[in-house]
PANU-797150 format. One line per 5 residues: number of its first residue (from 1); their letters; for each residue x, y, z of C-alpha. Coordinates in steps of 0.5 Angstrom, whole numbers, plus 500, padded with zeros to 3 digits. Layout:
% PANU-797150
NUM> A> X,Y,Z  ... .
% end
This chain:
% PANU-797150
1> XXXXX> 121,276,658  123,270,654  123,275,648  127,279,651  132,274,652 .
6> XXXXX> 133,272,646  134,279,644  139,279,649  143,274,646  143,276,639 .
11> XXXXX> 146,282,642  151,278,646  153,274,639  153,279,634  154,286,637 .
16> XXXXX> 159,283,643  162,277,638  161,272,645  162,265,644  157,260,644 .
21> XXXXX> 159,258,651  159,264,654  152,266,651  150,258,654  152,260,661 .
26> XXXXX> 148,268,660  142,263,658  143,258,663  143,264,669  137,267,667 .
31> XXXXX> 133,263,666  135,259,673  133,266,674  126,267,671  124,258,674 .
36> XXXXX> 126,261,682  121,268,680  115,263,677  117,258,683  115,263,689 .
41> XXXXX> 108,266,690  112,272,693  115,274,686  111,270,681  108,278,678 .
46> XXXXX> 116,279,677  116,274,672  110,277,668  112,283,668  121,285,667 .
51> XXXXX> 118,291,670  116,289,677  123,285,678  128,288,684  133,288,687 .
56> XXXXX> 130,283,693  128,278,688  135,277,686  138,277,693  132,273,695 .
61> XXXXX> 134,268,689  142,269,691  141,267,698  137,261,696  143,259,691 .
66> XXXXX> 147,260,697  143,255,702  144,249,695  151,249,697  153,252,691 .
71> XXXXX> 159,255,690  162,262,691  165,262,684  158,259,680  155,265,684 .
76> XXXXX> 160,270,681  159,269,675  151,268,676  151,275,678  155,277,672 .
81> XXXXX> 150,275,668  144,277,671  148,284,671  149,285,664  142,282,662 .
86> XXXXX> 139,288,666  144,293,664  142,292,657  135,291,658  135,297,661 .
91> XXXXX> 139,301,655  134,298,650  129,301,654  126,294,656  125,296,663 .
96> XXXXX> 125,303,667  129,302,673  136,297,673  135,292,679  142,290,678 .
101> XXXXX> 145,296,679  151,296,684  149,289,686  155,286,689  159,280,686 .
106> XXXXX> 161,275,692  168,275,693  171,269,688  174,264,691  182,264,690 .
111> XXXXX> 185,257,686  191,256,684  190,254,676  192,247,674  198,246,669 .
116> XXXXX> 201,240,666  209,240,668  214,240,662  215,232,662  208,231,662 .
121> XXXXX> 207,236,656  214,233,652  210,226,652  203,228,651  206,231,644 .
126> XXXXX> 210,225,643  203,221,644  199,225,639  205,223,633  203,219,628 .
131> XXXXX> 203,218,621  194,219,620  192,226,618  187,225,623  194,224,628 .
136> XXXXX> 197,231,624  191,234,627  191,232,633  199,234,634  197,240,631 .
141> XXXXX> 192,243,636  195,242,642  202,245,640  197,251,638  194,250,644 .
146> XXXXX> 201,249,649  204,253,644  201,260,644  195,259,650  190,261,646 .
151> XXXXX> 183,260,648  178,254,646  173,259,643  180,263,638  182,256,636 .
156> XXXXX> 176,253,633  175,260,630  181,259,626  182,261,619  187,259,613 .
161> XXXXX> 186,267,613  189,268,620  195,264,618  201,268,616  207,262,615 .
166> XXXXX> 212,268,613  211,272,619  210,266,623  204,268,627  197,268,627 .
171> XXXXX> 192,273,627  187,271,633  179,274,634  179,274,641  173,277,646 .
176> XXXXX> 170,282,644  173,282,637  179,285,639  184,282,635  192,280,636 .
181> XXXXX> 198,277,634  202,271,637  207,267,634  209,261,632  214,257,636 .
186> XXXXX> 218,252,632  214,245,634  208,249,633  210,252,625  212,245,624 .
191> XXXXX> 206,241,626  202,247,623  204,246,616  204,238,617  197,238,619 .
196> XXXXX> 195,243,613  199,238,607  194,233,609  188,236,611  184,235,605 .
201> XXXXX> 183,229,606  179,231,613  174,233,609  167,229,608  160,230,606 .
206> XXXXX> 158,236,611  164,240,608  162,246,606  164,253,604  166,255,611 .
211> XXXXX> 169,249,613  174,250,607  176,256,610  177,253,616  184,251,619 .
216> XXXXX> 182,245,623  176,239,621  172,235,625  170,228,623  164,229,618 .
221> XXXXX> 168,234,614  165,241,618  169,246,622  172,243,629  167,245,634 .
226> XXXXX> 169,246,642  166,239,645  171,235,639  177,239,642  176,238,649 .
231> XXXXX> 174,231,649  181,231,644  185,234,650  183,230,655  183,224,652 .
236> XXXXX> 192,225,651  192,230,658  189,223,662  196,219,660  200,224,662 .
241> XXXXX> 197,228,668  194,226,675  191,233,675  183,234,676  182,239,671 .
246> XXXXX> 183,236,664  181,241,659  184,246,654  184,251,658  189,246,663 .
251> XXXXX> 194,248,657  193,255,656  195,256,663  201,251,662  203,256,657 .
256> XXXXX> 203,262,662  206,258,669  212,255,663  213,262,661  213,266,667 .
261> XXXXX> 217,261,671  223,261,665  223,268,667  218,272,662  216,279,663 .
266> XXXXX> 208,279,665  206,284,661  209,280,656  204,274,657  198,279,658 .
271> XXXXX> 199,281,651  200,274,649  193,271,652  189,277,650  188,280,658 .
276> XXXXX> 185,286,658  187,288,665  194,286,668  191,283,674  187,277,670 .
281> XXXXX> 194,275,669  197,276,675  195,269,678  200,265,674  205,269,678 .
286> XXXXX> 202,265,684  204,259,682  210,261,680  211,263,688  209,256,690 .
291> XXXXX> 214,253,684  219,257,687  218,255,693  219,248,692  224,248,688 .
296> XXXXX> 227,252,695  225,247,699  228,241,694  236,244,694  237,249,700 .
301> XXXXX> 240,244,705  237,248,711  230,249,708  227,243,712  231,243,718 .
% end
């Protein structure tokens, strides 16, 4: 079994190019999944053999999960993962029979996503100037961030290949290596171009080959990895936002909520976050809903009467 899901994880990572926290949270799952099998007498011969798992063992392991307290949405996404691993055991020829095959995802819980309003941007970016190289970085990587709503994981795979100033746009390898074009606003072309006259003097003794290539540098000298930027981005979004959610998605989500509450068409802002379907989109049409309502309720003279 653990063979298996070391098989299926390369796959993940080099067939389906997913991120390194999507591959953590897929392993994370299921081997939740295998510790629930080898904890029962009742399914201890499924965790021996992949062959011998059903249907009932993950219902039996969904329903202990829901008697935990944890949430519908953790759930989902433990279905998820435990739905693919099968999917592709079951295409290698690891098992016979799918367990998971038309196993049904729990109706994901409907939030709102968080955002930081405008002034609280403006002033996050005018906390983040400074004079240090370290300072243009910074800058640099949340108007890319704000600028184009572009993931964490498509951020620290960015190249100074990707760059194209001429055009001013960048080339993104999204989810499932597809890739697209977004553009470069003013303060994000600006910020860019500043952050890569000084960037060589980031570089340090863990700089290699790959590192040169890489548009952003962590301390030490490497390329940037994930926890560097979420800590960065928290850090500036605690001064300027009360909101609970402090991460780089909160500015992704910023970029879409700003963009269709100053009018822009929703199909347009799929493109530009790299949405397969239109309805992973239209949640931001939500907020936008409750934003028009406030604003409603602020200047028409009968709205709390």
């Amino acid at each position: 079994m653990e063979q298996i899901v070391e098989k299926f994880l390369r796959y993940l990572k080099i067939e389906r190019n997913s991120s390194e926290h999507t591959r953590t949270s897929y392993k994370t799952d299921i081997n939740q999944f295998v510790d629930f099998l080898n904890s029962s007498d009742e399914t201890r011969s499924a965790a021996a053999d992949i062959n011998a798992i059903t249907r009932l063992d993950i219902r039996l392991w969904l329903g202990e999960l829901s008697e935990m307290g944890l949430a519908r949405n953790t759930i989902a996404r433990k279905v998820a993962s435990l739905r693919s691993f099968f999917k592709y055991c079951y295409k290698r020829g690891h098992i016979e029979k799918n367990p998971a095959h038309l196993l049904l995802v729990p109706k994901k819980e409907s939030r709102l996503p968080k955002t930081v309003n405008p002034e609280g941007i403006e002033r996050m970016m005018e906390l983040a100037d400074g004079e240090e190289p370290s300072d243009h970085q910074n800058l640099a990587v949340l108007e890319l961030l704000f600028g184009t709503g572009i993931r964490l994981s498509e951020l620290v795979q960015l190249s100074l290949k990707d760059l194209n100033f001429k055009q001013k746009q960048i080339l993104i390898q999204g989810k499932g290596n597809k890739q697209r074009i977004v553009p470069l606003g003013k303060q994000s072309f600006n910020t860019l171009k500043r952050h890569l006259n000084t960037r060589y003097l980031l570089f340090g003794i863990k700089t290699d080959a790959d590192a040169k290539k890489a548009v952003f540098i962590a301390p030490g000298g490497q390329r940037i990895y994930p926890r560097f930027v979420q800590r960065l981005v928290k850090s500036f979004i605690e001064k300027v936002s009360e909101i609970s959610q402090k991460s780089p998605h909160v500015l992704r989500h910023s970029f879409a909520t700003h963009l269709l509450d100053a009018g822009a068409d929703i199909r347009v802002i799929k493109e530009l976050l790299g949405h397969t379907n239109l309805s992973s989109t239209q949640i931001y049409t939500h907020t936008s809903v409750e934003h028009l309502k406030n604003v409603y309720n602020q200047a028409h003279p009968r709205a709390e009467q």
